[in-house]
C-alpha positions as CSV (number, residue, x, y, z in Angstrom):
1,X,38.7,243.2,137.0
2,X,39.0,246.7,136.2
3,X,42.2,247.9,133.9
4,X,45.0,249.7,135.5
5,X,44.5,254.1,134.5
6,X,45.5,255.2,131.4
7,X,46.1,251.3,129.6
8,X,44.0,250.6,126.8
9,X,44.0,247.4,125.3
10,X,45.9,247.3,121.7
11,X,45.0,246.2,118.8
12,X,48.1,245.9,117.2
13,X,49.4,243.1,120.3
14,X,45.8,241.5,119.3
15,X,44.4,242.2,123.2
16,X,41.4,241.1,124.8
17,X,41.9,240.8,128.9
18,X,39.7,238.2,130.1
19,X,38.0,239.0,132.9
20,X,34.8,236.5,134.3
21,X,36.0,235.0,137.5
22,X,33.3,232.0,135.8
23,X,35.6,231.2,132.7
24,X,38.9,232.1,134.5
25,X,37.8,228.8,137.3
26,X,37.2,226.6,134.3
27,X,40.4,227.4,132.8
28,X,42.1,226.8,136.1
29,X,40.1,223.4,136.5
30,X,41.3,222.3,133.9
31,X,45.0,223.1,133.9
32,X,45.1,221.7,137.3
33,X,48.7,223.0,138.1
34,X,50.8,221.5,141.0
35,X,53.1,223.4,142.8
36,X,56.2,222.0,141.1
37,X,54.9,222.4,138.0
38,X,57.2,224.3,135.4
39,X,54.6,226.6,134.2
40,X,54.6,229.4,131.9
41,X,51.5,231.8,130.7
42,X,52.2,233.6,127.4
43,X,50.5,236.8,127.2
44,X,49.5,237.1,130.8
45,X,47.7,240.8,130.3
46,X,46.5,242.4,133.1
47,X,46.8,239.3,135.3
48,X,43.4,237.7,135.8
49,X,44.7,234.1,135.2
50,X,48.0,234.6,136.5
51,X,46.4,235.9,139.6
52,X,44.3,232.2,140.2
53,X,47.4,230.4,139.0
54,X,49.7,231.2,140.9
55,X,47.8,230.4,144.4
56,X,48.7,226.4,143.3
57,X,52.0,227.4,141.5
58,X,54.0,230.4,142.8
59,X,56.8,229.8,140.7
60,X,55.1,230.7,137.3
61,X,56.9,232.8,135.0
62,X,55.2,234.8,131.8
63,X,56.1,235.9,128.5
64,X,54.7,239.5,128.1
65,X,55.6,241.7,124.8
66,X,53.7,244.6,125.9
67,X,56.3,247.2,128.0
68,X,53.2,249.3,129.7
69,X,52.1,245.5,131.0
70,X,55.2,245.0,132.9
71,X,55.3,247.3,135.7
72,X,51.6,246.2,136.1
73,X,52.3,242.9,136.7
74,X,55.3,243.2,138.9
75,X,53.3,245.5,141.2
76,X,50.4,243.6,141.5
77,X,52.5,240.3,142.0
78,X,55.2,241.4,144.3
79,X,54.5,239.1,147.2
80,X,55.2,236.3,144.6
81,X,59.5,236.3,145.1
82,X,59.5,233.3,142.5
83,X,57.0,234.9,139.9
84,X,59.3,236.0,137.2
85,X,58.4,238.2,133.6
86,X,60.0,237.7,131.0
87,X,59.4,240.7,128.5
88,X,59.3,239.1,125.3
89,X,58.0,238.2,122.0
90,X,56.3,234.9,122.4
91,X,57.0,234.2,118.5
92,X,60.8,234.7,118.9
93,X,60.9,233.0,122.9
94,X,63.7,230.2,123.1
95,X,61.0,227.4,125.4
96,X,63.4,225.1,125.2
97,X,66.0,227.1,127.1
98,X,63.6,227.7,129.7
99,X,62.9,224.3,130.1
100,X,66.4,223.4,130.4
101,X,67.2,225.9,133.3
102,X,64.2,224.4,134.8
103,X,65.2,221.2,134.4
104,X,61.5,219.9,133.5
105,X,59.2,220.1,130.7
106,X,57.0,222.6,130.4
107,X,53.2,223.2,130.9
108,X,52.1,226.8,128.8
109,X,49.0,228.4,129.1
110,X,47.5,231.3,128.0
111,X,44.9,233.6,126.0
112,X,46.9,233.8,122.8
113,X,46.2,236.8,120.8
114,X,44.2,236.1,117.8
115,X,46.2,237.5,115.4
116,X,49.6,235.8,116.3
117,X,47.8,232.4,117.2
118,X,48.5,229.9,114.0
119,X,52.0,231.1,114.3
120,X,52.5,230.9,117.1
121,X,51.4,227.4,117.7
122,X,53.8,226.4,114.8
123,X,56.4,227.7,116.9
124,X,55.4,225.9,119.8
125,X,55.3,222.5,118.0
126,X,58.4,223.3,116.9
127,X,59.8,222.8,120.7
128,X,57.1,220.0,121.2
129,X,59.7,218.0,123.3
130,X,60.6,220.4,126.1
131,X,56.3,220.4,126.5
132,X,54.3,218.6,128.4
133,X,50.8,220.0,127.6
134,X,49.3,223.1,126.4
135,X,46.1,224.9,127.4
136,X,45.1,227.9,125.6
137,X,42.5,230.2,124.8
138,X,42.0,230.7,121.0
139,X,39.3,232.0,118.2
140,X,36.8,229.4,118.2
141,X,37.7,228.7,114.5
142,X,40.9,228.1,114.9
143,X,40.1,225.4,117.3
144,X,37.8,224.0,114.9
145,X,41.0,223.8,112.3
146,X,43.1,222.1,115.0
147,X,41.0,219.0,115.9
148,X,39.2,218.4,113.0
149,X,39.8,215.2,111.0
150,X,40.2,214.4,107.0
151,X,37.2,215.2,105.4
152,X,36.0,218.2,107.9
153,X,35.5,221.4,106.1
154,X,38.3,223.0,108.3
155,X,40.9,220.4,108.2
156,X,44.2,221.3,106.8
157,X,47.9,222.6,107.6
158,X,47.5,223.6,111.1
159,X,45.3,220.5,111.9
160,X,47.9,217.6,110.5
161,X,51.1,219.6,111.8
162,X,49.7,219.8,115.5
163,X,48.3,216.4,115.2
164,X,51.2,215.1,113.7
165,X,53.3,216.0,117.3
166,X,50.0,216.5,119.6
167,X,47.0,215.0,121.0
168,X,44.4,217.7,120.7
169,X,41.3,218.6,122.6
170,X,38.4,221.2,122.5
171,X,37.5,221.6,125.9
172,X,34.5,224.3,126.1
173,X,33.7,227.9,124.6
174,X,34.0,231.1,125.5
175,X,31.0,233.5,124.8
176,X,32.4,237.5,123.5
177,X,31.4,238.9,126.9
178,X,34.2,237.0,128.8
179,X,36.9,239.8,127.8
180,X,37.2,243.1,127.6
181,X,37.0,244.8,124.8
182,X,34.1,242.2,123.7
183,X,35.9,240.7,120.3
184,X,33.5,239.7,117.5
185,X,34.5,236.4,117.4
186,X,33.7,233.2,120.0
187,X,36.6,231.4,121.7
188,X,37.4,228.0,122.8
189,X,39.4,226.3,125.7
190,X,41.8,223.6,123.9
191,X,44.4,220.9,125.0
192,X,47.1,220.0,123.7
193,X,49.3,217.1,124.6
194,X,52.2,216.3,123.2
195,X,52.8,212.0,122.0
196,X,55.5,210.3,124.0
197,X,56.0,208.5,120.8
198,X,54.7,209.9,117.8
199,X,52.3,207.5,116.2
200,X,53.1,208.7,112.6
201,X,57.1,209.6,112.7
202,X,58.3,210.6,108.9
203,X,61.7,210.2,107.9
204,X,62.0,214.0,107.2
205,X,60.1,216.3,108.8
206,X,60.7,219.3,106.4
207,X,59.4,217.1,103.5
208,X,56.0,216.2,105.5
209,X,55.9,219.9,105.9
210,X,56.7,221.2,102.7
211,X,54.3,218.2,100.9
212,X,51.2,219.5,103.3
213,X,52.0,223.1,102.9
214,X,52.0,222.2,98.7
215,X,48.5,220.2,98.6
216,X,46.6,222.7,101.3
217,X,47.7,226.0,99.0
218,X,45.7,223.9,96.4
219,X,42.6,222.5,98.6
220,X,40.4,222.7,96.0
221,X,42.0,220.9,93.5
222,X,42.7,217.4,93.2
223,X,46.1,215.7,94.6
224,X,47.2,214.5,91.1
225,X,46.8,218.5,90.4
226,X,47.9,219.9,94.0
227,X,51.0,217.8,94.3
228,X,52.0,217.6,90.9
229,X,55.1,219.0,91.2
230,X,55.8,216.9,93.8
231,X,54.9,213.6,92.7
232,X,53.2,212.1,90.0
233,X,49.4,210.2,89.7
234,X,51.3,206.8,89.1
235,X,53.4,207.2,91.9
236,X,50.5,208.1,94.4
237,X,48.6,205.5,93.5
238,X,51.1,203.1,94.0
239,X,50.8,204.5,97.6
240,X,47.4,203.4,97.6
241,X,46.6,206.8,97.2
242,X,43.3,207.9,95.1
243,X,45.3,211.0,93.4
244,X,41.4,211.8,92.5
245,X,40.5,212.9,96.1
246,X,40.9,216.5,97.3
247,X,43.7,217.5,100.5
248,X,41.2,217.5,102.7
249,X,40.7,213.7,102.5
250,X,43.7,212.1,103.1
251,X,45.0,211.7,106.8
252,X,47.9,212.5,108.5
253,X,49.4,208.7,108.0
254,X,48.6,209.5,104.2
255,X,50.9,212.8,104.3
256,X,53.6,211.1,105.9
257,X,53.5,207.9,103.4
258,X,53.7,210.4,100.6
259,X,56.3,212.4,102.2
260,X,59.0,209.3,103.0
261,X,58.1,208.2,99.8
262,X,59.9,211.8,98.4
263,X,62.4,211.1,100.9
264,X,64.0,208.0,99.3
265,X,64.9,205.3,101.3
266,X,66.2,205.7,105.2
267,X,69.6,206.4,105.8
């Protein structure tokens, strides 16, 4: 698909357009959106996906930060009467709200810019109950960090905090060539599906998060070291906790025993 005169993709919005018809089908496989589906793309570009979603869902709506993008899309899109734009900053987008004037939970999509993506994420989890699954496109790497398990050499924050609310799953890579400009990185396709019930609640979720954030700033020490100033050696290993191992070995149940631990006892 060939860009619009005079737009040129910007670096500082993190832009690559995606633009083989091969990957866009996969993508669309595997969303599978249904006509009544409450579906939002963040970061819709020049359309390419939005285009082959909204033949199943005319009602999708987008979350587009750059201005020049916007007359664009509502050009290209007119004959849609229910496709609505929101121009906005993904980071700072109230989903919840949206959900609520839909009256549904939400299914997001999207080719998340590269440079917004971890925070982005964080923000989404953060609204994790107005969602009812995620598909996006993301560095390859960054995929790696979300599904991998204790013990991988890319587990840590991001990983346990979206596995804390989500089921997540890698579903295929992206070669350079799929977007224009080319970035220098591979991408991958992942799912993300929020728990019904979260299988690992903690008693306070700001403690999890701050006891996480503390051990992975120290990965390469040990937890009596990491989380020192959190908690001490005896008290981890009356946890059943070997305060020898590194972050990167302890699970998500582990986080959460340590954090409710620094919470006291349940109100």
């Amino acid at each position: 698909m060939a860009k619009p005169a005079g737009h040129q993709a910007r670096k500082r919005f993190g832009q690559n357009f995606l633009h083989d018809p091969g990957v866009i089908e996969r993508i669309v496989r595997a969303i599978n959106s249904q006509p009544d589906d409450a579906l939002v793309e963040i970061g819709p570009g020049l359309g390419a996906l939005t285009e082959e979603l909204l033949v199943t869902t005319p009602s999708l709506q987008v979350v587009e930060l750059d201005r020049d993008l916007i007359p664009v899309l509502r050009t290209k899109f007119f004959n849609y009467p229910d496709f609505r734009i929101h121009e906005a900053d993904a980071l700072k987008f109230d989903f919840s709200a949206l959900a609520k004037e839909r009256d549904s939970q939400l299914r997001i999509v999207g080719n998340l810019p590269y440079n917004i993506s971890t925070p982005l994420i964080f923000h989404l989890l953060s609204q994790a109950g107005v969602v009812k699954d995620m598909h996006f496109m993301l560095q390859k790497e960054v995929v790696q960090r979300l599904a991998a398990v204790a013990g991988d050499n890319h587990y840590g924050r991001l990983g346990i905090m979206a596995q804390y609310y989500c089921k997540v799953q890698p579903l295929f890579e992206v070669g350079p060539g799929a977007f224009r400009p080319s970035p220098k990185v591979d991408s991958a396709i992942v799912r993300l599906v929020p728990h019904e019930t979260l299988p690992y609640p903690a008693k306070d979720l700001s403690q999890l998060q701050a006891v996480v954030r503390t051990a992975f700033n120290a990965r390469r020490k040990t937890l009596r070291k990491a989380l020192g100033g959190l908690i001490s050696a005896e008290a981890l290993r009356a946890l059943d906790i070997n305060d020898g191992l590194r972050p990167e070995n302890l699970t998500l149940a582990e986080y959460v025993r340590i954090a409710d631990h620094l919470s006291g006892p349940a109100a």
